[in-house]
N, C-alpha and C positions, 0 to 999 in steps of 0.2 A: 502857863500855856495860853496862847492866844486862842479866845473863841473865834469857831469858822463864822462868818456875815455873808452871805450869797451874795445883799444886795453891792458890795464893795470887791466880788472876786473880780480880776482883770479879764476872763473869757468871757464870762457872762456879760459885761460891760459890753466887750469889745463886740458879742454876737448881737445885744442889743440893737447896737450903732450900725450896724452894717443891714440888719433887717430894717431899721425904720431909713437905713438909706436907699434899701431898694424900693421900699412903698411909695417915699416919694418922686420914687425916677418913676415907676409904676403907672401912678394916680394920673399925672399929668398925661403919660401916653394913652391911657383908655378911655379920660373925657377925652383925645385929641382924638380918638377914633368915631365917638360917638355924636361928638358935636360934627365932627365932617359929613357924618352920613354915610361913612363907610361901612359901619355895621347895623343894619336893621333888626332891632329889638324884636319887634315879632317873626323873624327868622332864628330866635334862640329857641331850643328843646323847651317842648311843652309850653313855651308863650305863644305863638300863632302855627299858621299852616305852611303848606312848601310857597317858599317864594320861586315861582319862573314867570319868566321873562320872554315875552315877543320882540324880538328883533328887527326890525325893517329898516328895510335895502332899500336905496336911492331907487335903483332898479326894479323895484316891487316885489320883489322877494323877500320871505318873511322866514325866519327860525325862531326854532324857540327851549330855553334850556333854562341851566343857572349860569348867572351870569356873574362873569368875576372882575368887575370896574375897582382896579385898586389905586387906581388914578396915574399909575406911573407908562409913561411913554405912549405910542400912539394907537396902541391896540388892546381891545376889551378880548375875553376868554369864555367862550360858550361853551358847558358842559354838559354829558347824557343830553345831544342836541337831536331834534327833530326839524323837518321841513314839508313842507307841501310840494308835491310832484303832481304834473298832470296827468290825469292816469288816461284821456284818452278813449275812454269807455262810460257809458252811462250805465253798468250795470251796480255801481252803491248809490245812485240818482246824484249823484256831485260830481263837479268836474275837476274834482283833483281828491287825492289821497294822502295820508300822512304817513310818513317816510322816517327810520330812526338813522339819522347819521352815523357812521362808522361800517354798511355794509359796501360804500365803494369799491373800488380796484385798489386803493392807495391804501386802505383801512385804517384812516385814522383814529389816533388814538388817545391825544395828547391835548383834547379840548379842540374846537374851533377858535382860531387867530385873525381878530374881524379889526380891518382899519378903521378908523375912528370918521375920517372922512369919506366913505362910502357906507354911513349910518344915516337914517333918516331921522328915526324915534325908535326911543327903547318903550318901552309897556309891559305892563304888571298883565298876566294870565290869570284871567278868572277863575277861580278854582273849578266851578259849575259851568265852562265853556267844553264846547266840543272838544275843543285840543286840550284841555287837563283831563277830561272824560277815556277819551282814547288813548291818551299814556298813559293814565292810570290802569287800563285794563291791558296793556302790553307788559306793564310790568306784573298784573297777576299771572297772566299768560305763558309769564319767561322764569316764573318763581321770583319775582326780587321782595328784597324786604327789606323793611327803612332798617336804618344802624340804630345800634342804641343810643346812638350821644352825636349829634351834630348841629352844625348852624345853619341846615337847610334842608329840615328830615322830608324825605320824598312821601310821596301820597299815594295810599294806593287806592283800588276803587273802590267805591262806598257797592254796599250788599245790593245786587240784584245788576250791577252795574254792565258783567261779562254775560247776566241770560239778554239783555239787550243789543248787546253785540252780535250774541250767538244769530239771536231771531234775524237782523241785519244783515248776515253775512250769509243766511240760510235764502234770503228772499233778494238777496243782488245773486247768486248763483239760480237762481230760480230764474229772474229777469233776465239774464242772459240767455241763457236754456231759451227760454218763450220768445227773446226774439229773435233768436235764429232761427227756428224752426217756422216762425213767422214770418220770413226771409222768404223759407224757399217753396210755404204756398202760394207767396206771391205770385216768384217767378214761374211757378206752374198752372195759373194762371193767363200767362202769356202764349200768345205762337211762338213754338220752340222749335228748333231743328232736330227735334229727335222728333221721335212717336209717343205718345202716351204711355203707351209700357214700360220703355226705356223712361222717361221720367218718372214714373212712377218708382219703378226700381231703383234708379238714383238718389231718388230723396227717402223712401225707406232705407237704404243704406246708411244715410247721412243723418238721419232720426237715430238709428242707433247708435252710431258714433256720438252723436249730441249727447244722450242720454249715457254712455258710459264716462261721459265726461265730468257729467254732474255728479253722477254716481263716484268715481271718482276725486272731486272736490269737495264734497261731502265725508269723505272718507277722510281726507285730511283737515278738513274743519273739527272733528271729533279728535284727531292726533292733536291738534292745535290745540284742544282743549283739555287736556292729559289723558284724552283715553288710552288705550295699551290696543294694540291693532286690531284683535279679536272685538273688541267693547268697540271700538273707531269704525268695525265694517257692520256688529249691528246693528250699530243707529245711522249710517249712511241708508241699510237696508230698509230701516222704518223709519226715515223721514221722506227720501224721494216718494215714498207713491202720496205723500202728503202736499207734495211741490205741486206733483202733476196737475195741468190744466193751470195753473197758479198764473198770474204773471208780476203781480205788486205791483204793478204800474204805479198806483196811488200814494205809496209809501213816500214817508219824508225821509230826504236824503240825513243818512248817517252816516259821518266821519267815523271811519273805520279803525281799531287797533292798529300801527301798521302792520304785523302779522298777519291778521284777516282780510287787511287790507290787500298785499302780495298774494295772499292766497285765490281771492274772489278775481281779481287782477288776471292772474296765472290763467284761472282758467276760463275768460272772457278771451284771452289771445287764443287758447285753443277752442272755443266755440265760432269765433271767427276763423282760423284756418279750415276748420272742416266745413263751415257753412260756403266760404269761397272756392274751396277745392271741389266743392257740389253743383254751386252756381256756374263754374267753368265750364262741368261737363253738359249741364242741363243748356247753355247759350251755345254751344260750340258745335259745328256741324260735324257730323262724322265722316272721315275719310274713306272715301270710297274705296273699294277692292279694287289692284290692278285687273284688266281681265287676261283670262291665258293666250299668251301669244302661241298659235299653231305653229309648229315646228316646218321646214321645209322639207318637201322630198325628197330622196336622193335622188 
């Protein structure tokens, strides 16, 4: 009887040869990745932090996401991408707001598809910049949570990061609030085509409208923040009388979650309509009564 040898069976030979064949097709493909620069080492799980990336536009416009440069054909792939929009409003004290791409009309979904030649420079995002600060708190905001295992684990925001938010997005709805209502003592103020009364009456009216507004935005600041509607209308209820008289004027402007940011936004267009819906009536003269025309005799 022939003793069995493992090291002379023909499968185990045969399986040998085929694994140290794959190691060496292997080896050569993951130094070719590594010497290219296509994989950044501190973008491996647990060796450094999120890598994102600023993107900027010949045109001045900037995004910023993960970016997927795999070097083939003419276009880079921005993912979970963000942008600055002008908001229009000095009520966060900045003139523009940070915006999470994909709520378009078109809703995309599939990464941004950026020509290579309408790039200016790409740039590394500071971890401790505004813009990693306010995605980091949109995504505690939204529930996200990094994956277990990736080569580009997301960051969320360091502790205390969304009471900073909250306070910012308490005192640009404040700011708004004060300067409308600053608006229309100006205007009363002024020789107006009404009577005193009737302006008076007009901008009390427009005071309280102001003020359910905030009352209001407040109420979904606390939604924004997972309260449950009951908890979101107590603390609207105990922070406005904290606002009042407020105006932050001083405050350094904070780039906003964009969440908070749509929110404070929202309701600065509505502080505006009702402050110009006021000013209308307080500038506009009022239309006289026909008088009655006497009937003829028969």
């Amino acid at each position: 009887m022939n003793r069995y040898e493992p090291e002379r069976d023909p499968v185990r030979i045969a399986g040998r040869r085929i694994r140290w064949g794959l190691a060496w097709v292997a080896i050569p493909a993951v130094l070719g990745v590594l010497v290219s620069g296509q994989l950044d080492v501190h973008s491996l799980p647990f060796v450094g932090g999120e890598r994102m990336s600023a993107v900027l536009f010949l045109d001045g416009q900037a995004y910023f996401g993960h970016l997927d440069d795999s070097g083939e054909g003419g276009t880079l792939v921005l993912r979970d991408t963000y942008y600055f929009q002008n908001t229009g409003s000095a009520a966060t004290n900045l003139s523009v707001g940070l915006v999470r791409r994909g709520t378009e009309a078109h809703a995309p979904a599939d990464g941004m598809h950026i020509n290579r030649d309408q790039v200016l420079a790409v740039e590394r995002v500071g971890a401790d910049s505004p813009v990693a600060q306010a995605i980091d708190v949109e995504r505690e905001i939204t529930g996200g949570t990094a994956p277990a295992l990736s080569l580009n684990r997301p960051q969320l925001a360091v502790a205390g990061a969304l009471s900073v938010q909250r306070t910012a997005a308490e005192h640009a709805i404040a700011r708004g609030y004060a300067a409308s209502v600053d608006q229309l003592r100006k205007l009363n103020d002024l020789v107006l085509p009404v009577s005193k009364a009737q302006a008076q009456t007009i901008s009390n009216q427009a005071i309280v409208d102001l003020h359910a507004v905030r009352i209001s935005a407040l109420n979904g600041l606390g939604r924004a923040l997972g309260m449950d509607a009951p908890s979101a209308d107590v603390y609207a209820r105990t922070m406005d009388p904290q606002l009042e008289g407020q105006s932050f004027a001083n405050d350094p402007g904070v780039l906003l979650a964009p969440q908070l940011n749509a929110l404070v936004t929202h309701a600065s267009t509505l502080y505006t309509q009702v402050a110009d819906a006021a000013a209308k009536q307080l500038t506009q003269a009022p239309t006289p009564s026909p008088s009655p025309t006497a009937s003829p005799r028969p």
